[in-house]
Structure formats: structure tokens, C-alpha cells
N, C-alpha and C positions, 0 to 999 in steps of 0.2 A: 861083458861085451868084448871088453880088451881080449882076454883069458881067451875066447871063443877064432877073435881071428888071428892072436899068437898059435893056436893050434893047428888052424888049419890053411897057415903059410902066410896069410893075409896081412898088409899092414896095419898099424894099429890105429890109424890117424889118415889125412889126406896125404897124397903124396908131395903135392905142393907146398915146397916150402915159404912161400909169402901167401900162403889162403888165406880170407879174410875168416871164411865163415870155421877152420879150423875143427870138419866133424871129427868123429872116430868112425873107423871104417864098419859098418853094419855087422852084425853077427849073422845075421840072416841076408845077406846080400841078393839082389833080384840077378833076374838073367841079365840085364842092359848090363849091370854095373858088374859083373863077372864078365862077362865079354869082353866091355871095356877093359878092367884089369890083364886078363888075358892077354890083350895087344901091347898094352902097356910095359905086360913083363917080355912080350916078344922083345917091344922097340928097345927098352936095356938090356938084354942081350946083345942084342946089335951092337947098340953104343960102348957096352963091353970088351965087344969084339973087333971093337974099332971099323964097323961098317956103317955106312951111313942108314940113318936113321929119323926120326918126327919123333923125337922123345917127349919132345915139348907138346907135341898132339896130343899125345897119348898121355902123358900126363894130366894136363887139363881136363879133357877126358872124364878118366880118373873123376877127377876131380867134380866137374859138373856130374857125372852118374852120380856121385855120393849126397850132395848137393842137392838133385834131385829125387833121391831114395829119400830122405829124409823129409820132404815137403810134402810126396805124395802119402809117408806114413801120417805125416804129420793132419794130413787133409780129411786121410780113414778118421782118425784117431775122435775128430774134432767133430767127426760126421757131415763133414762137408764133402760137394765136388768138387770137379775141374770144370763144371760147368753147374749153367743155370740151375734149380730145380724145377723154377715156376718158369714160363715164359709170359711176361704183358705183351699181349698181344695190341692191347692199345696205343704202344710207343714204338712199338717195332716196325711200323711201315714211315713214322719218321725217323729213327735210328738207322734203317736200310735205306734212305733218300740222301743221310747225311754223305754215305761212301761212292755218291751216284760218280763224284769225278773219277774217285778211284776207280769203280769196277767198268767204267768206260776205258779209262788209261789202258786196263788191263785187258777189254776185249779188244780194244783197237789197236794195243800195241806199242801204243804212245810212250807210256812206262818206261819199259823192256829198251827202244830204240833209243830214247833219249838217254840210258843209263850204262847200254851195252853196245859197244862200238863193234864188238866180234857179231855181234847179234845183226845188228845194221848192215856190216859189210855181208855178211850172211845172206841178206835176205836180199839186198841189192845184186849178187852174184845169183841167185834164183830169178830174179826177175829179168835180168840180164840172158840169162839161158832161156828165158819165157818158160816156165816150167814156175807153176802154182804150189805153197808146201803144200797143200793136202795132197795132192797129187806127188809132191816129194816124197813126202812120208810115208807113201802107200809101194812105193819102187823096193826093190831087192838093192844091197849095199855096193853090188858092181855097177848098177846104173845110177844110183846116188855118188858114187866114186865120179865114174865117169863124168856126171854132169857138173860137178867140183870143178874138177879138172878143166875141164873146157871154160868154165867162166873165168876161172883163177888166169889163164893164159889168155882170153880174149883181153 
């Protein structure tokens, strides 16, 4: 495996150096975890080049793709999913009552406003211009500009 991504440029290990879980970098590496790398080697060049840079994104990154390449082999390997096989249909309409606060928070907004102060002032500037989101979201980005604008200055 080492052998494999010494030859074709790859590091041999995570690039983090305090990882807990300390893989070696796959020989067969998936697209996520090449992409990731990818940026990775962009964002040190940068930092190379003395231009600013998210090395520490990209690193991590890195680091979680590998991380998670190796739970999803691990998952094949063991013949399991990422999800259920079976579903009990007999517990699942109490298991779906238990998230009833949740999935109200989330239609109603509750959530989002209590947690998102941009989100809040957001929507308070919409209703300020009387102008509904669905109706927001349905506008061309000059008339969404526009109507911004006008609340932000009211």
C-alpha cells in the first residue's frame, strides 16, 4: 500500500500531523479523497508561495476523506450498510413521534431563527418590505438586490 502511493506522488500516511486515527493513505483512493487531496496540494502551494491560503481546511479534509475511505471499505468488507437492511415497521411511527419537536422547529423556523441571527435579521428585512420568501425566492437576483436594499436603508 505504502509502495503503491510512493509511486504515484501520494502521501504515505494522513497528512495531519496530531491524527488520532493515523491511516495510511489508500492505494486505491476514491474520487472524494483524490479531490480532496487535490486542493489540499493546491492550498500548499499557496502557503509555499507565501499566498494566503485554508491549508488547515484542506488538510483536515485530507484527513477526514481517508478516514472515511477506510470505514466505508471497512463497512463493504464486513457486509454491512450505511443504513438499515430491514426496517420494523412496528417502531417507526414511535421513533418518527419521538423528532415531532424537531421536525416542527424545522418547518416552522423555530430552529434556524433561534440559532441564526443573519437568518432572523433576513427574514425580518422581508417582511419589512412585505414581500413573502416564496415569493422572494421565485424573483430574478436584480429584484432580490433591489428589495435588500430598500429594507436594509428603511
Amino acid at each position: 500500500m505504502i509502495l503503491m502511493a510512493l509511486q504515484t506522488g501520494y502521501p504515505t500516511a494522513c497528512p495531519v500531523e496530531v491524527c488520532e486515527e493515523n491511516h495510511e493513505f489508500p492505494a486505491m483512493p476514491d474520487q472524494q479523497l483524490l479531490g480532496a487531496y487535490q486542493e489540499y496540494e493546491k492550498a500548499l502551494k499557496m502557503k509555499l508561495n507565501k499566498k494566503p491560503a485554508n491549508l488547515n481546511f484542506a488538510t483536515y479534509t485530507v484527513c477526514l476523506e481517508i478516514t472515511g475511505h477506510y470505514k466505508r471499505e471497512a463497512s463493504v468488507m464486513n457486509g454491512s450498510q450505511l443504513w438499515p437492511s430491514e426496517i420494523d415497521f412496528e417502531s417507526l411511527g414511535g421513533r418518527v413521534a419521538g423528532f415531532t419537536q424537531i421536525l416542527d422547529g424545522l418547518i416552522d423556523n423555530s430552529i434556524v431563527l433561534s440559532n441564526c441571527e443573519a437568518w432572523k435579521s433576513f427574514l425580518l428585512d422581508l417582511n419589512e418590505a412585505e414581500v413573502k420568501l416564496q415569493d422572494f425566492s421565485s424573483l430574478n437576483a436584480v429584484s432580490r438586490l433591489t428589495i435588500i436594499q430598500s429594507a436594509s436603508a428603511g
